[in-house]
C-alpha positions, 0 to 999 in steps of 0.5 A: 337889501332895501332900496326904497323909502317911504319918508317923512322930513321938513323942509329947511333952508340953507343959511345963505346967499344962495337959498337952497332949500334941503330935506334931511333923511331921518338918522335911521335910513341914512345909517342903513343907505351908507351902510348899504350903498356907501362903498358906490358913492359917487362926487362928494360922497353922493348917492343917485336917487329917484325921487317922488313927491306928490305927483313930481319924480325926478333923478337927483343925488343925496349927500351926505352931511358931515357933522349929523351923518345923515343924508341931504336932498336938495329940492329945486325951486321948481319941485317945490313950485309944482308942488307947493312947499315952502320952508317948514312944511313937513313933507312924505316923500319916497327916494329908491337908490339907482347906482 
């Protein structure tokens, strides 16, 4: 079973007061990770990950989003910041499963 990915998405930005910033897990890897680990998911249908990026790893959760059936990954300000990505930049990134 699989528990790291190597991806490419773009970054996109909630339409909102709080301004989070998302990537979405391509549609094949997110059926495969539900399928895979959806039993062990945690608040809100949650998945932990390690996340790297560029030169930046840290631990978050995906979650799922309910009209495309693919995962989210929030990007903090901070992340982008260290790494110097704005809304529309289309970035490769790996995220390995840690339940």
């Amino acid at each position: 079973m699989l528990t790291h990915y190597t991806l490419k998405s773009k970054v996109w930005l909630y339409p909102g007061v709080a301004g989070w910033h998302f990537i979405t897990l391509p549609k094949k890897q997110s059926t495969e990770i539900r399928a895979n680990f959806g039993k062990l998911k945690k608040g809100w249908g949650s998945i932990p990950v390690q996340v790297t990026l560029g030169k930046t790893s840290w631990r978050t959760s995906i979650f799922p989003e309910k009209k495309s059936g693919a995962y989210l990954l929030p990007l903090k300000s901070e992340i982008r910041s260290k790494e110097n990505i704005s809304e529309g930049d289309t970035i490769t990134y790996s995220i390995e499963i840690k339940l």
